[in-house]
N, CA, C and O atoms as a DFTB+ gen file, in Angstrom:
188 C
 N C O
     1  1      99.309     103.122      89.007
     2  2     100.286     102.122      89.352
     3  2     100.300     101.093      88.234
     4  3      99.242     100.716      87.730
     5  1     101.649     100.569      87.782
     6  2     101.604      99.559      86.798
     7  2     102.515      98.345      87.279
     8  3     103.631      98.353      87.799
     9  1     101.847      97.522      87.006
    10  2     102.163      96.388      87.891
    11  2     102.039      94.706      86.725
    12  3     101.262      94.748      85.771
    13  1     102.974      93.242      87.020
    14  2     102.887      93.233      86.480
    15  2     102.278      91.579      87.469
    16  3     102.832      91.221      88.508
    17  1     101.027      90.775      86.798
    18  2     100.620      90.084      87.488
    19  2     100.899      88.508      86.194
    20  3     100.947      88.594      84.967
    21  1     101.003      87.522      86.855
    22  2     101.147      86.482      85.806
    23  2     101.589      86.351      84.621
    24  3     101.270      85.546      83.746
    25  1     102.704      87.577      84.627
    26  2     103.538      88.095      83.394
    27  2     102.415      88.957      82.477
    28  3     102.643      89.261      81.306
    29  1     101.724      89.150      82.870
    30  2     100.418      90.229      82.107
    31  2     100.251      91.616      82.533
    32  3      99.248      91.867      83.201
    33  1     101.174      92.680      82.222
    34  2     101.379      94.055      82.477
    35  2      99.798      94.683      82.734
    36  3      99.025      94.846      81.790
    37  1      99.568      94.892      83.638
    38  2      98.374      95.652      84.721
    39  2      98.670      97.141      84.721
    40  3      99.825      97.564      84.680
    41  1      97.442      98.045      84.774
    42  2      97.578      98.845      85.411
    43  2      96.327      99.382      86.504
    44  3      95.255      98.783      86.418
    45  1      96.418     100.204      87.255
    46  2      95.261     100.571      88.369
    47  2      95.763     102.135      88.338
    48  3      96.959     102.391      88.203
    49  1      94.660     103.278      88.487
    50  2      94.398     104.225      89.249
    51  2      94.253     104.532      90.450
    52  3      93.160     104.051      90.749
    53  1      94.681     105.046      91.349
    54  2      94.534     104.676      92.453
    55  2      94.131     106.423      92.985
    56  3      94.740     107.420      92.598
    57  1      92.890     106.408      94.006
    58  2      92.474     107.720      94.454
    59  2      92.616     108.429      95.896
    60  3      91.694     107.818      96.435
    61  1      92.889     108.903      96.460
    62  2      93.339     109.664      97.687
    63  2      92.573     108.109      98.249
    64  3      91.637     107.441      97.810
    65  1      93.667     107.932      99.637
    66  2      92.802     107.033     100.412
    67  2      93.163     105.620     100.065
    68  3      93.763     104.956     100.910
    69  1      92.866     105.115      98.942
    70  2      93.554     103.908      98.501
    71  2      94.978     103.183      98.508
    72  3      96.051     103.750      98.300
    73  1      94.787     101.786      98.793
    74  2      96.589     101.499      98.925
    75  2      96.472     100.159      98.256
    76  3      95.676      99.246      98.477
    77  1      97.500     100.260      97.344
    78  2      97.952      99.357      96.595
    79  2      99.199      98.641      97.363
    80  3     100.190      99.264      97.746
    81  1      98.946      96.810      97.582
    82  2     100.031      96.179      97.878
    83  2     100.467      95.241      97.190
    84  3      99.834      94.265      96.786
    85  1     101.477      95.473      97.039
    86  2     102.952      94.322      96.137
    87  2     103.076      93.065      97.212
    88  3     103.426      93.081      98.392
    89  1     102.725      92.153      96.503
    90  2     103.148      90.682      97.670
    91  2     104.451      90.821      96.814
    92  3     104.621      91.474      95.784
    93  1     105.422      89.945      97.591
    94  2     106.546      89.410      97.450
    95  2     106.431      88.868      95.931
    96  3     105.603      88.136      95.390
    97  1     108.107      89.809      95.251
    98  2     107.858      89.432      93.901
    99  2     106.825      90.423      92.775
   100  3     106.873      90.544      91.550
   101  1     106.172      90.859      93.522
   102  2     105.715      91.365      92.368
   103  2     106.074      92.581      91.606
   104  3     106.085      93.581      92.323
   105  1     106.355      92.781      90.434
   106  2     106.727      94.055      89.813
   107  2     106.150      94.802      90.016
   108  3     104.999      94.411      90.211
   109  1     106.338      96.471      90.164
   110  2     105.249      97.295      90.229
   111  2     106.020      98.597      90.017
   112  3     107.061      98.591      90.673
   113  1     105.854      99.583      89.386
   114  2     105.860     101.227      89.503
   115  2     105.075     102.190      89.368
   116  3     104.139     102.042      88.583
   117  1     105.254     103.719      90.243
   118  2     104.254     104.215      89.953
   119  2     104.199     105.131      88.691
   120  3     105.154     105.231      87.922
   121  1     103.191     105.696      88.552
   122  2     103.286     106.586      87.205
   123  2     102.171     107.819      87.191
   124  3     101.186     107.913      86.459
   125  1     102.564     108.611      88.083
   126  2     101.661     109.785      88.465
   127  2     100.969     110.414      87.245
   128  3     101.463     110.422      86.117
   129  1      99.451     111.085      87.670
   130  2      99.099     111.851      86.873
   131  2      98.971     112.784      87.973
   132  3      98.400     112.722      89.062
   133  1      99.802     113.844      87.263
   134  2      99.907     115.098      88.162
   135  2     100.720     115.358      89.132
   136  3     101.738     114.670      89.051
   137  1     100.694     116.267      90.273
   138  2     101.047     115.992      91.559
   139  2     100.797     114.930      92.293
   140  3      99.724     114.327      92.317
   141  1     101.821     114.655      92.942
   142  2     101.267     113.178      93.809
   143  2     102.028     113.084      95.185
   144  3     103.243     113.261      95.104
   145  1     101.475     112.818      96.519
   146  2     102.021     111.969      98.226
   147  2     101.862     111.241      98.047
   148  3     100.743     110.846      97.719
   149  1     103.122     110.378      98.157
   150  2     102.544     109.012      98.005
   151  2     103.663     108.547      99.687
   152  3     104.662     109.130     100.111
   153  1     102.997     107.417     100.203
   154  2     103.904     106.917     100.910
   155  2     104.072     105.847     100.900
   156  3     103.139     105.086     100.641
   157  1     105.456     105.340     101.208
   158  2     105.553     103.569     100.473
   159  2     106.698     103.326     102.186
   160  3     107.367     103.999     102.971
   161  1     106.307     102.038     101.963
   162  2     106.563     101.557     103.654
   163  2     107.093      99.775     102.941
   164  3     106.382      98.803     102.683
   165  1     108.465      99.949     102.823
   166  2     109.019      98.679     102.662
   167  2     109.415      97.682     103.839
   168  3     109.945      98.181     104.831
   169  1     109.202      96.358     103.800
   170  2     110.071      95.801     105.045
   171  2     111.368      95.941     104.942
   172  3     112.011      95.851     103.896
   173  1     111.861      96.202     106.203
   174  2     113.367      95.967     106.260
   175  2     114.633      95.432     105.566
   176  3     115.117      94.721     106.446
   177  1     115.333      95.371     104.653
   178  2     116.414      94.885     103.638
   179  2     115.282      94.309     102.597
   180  3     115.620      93.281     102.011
   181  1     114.270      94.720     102.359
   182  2     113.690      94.603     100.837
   183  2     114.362      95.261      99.663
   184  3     114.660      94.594      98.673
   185  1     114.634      96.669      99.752
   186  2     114.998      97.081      98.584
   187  2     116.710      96.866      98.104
   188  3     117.094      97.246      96.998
């Protein structure tokens, strides 16, 4: 996942099991290595 925190481009790995959350505002995409499930659960008129 690359994400971008205090205008300072981040990134994280993330492993079966793990969940990465976006507060409000924050940039973020993912960027698979490999195959990937991912499930993403937005609130309501977010996107």
């Amino acid at each position: 996942m690359r994400y971008r925190d205090g205008g300072v481009e981040q990134s994280a790995v993330l492993e079966a099991g793990n969940v990465f959350y976006a507060s409000v505002g924050t940039e973020h995409v993912a960027h698979p290595i490999g195959a990937a499930r991912i499930l993403v659960v937005e609130s309501e008129g977010s996107v």
